[in-house]
C-alpha positions in Angstrom: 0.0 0.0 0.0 1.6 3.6 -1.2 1.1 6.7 1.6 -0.2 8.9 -1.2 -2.8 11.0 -1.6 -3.3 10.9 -5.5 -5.9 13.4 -7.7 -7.8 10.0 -7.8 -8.6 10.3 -4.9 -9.9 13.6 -4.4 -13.2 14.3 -4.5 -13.7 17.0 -7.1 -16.8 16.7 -8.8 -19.8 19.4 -8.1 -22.3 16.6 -8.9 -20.7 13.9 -6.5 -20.5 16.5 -3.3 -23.8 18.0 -3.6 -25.0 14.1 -3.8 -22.4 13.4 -0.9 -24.1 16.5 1.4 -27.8 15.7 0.3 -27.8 11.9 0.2 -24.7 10.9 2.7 -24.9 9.6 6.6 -22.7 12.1 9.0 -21.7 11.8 12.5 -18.8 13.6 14.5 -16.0 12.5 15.5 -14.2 15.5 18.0 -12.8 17.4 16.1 -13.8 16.1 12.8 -17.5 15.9 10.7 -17.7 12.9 8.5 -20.1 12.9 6.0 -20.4 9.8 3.5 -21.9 7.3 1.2 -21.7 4.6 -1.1 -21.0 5.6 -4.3 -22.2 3.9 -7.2 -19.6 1.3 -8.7 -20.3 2.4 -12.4 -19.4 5.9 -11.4 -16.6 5.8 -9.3 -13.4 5.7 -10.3 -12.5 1.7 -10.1 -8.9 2.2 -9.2 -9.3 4.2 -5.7 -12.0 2.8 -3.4 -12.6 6.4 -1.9 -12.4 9.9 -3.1 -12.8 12.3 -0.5 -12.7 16.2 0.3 -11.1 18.1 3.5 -12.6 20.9 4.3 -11.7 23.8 7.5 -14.7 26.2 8.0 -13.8 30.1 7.4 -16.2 31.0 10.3 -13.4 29.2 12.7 -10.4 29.9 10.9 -10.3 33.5 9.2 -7.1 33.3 8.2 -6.6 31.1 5.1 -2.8 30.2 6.6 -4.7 28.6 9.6 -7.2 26.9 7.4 -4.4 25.7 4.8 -2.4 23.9 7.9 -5.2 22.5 9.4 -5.8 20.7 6.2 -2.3 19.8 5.5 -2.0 18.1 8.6 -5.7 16.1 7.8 -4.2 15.2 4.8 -1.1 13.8 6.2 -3.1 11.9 9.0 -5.8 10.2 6.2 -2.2 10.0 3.6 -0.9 7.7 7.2 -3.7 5.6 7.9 -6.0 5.2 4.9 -4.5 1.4 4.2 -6.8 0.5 7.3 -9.9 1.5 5.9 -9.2 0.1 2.2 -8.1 -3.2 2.7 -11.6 -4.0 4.1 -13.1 -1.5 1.1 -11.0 -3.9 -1.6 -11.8 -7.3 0.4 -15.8 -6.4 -0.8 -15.3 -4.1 -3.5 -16.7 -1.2 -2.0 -16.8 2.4 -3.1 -17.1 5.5 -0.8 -17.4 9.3 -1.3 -16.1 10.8 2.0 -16.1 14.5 3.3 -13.7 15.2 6.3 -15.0 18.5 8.4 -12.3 20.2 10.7 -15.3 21.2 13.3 -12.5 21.9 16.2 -12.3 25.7 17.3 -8.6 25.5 17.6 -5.4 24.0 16.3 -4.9 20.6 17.8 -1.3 19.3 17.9 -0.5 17.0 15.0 -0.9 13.7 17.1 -3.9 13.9 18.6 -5.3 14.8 14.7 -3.6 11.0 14.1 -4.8 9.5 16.8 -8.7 10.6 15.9 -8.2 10.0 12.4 -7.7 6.3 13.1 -10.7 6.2 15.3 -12.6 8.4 12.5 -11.5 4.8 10.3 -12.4 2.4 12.2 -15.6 4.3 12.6 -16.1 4.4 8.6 -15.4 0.9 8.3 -18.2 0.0 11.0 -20.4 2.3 9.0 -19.8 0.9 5.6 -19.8 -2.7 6.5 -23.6 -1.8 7.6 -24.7 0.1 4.7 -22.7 -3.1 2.7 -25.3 -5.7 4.6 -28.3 -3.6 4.3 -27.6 -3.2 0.9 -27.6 -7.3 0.4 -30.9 -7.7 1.7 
């Protein structure tokens, strides 16, 4: 598994995240939002199993240096730790379109952004292994 964090894999389509926001399952995760959904396997890209967007509200952050950091160091957390969650995505083919919200008021040292991001994971694996069974019945 590579730790990079390819165009692929980003989330850029105006179609997909308005379908993301309007049709996705959220829940919070201090101090990050996630937002997600299946995605259908015709129109997902069949090489990356997610595509997903980072996002740092400019009510919180005014400064666009704050906000760019924020989401550097999300990036580099997800970059880490994303083998985790697609392994399992792989092992039943599995497509997701994920947003990651930065809902924290503050700058949180670069560890404690790791350590949730694994946690945030785990919890998307949970989540997609139940949208997965529902699905098959």
């Amino acid at each position: 598994m590579s730790y990079t964090f390819k165009k692929e894999e980003r989330l850029c389509s105006k179609r997909r995240i308005d379908g993301l926001f309007h049709n996705g399952s959220s829940f919070v995760l201090y101090p990050y939002r996630i937002v997600f959904t299946l995605a259908e396997p015709a129109e997902s890209t069949a090489s990356v199993p997610v595509q997903c967007i980072l996002s740092v509200s400019k009510r919180r952050f005014k400064r666009a240096v704050d906000r760019n950091f924020i989401k550097r160091r999300m990036r580099e957390a997800y970059r880490l730790q994303k083998s985790f969650l697609y392994d399992f995505l792989h092992e039943h083919s599995l497509h997701l379109l994920v947003a990651f919200q930065y809902v924290g008021k503050e700058k949180l040292p670069s560890a404690q952004l790791h350590q949730r991001m694994l946690q945030v994971l785990g919890k998307l694996k949970d989540e997609s292994s139940k949208l997965y069974l529902e699905m098959d019945h």
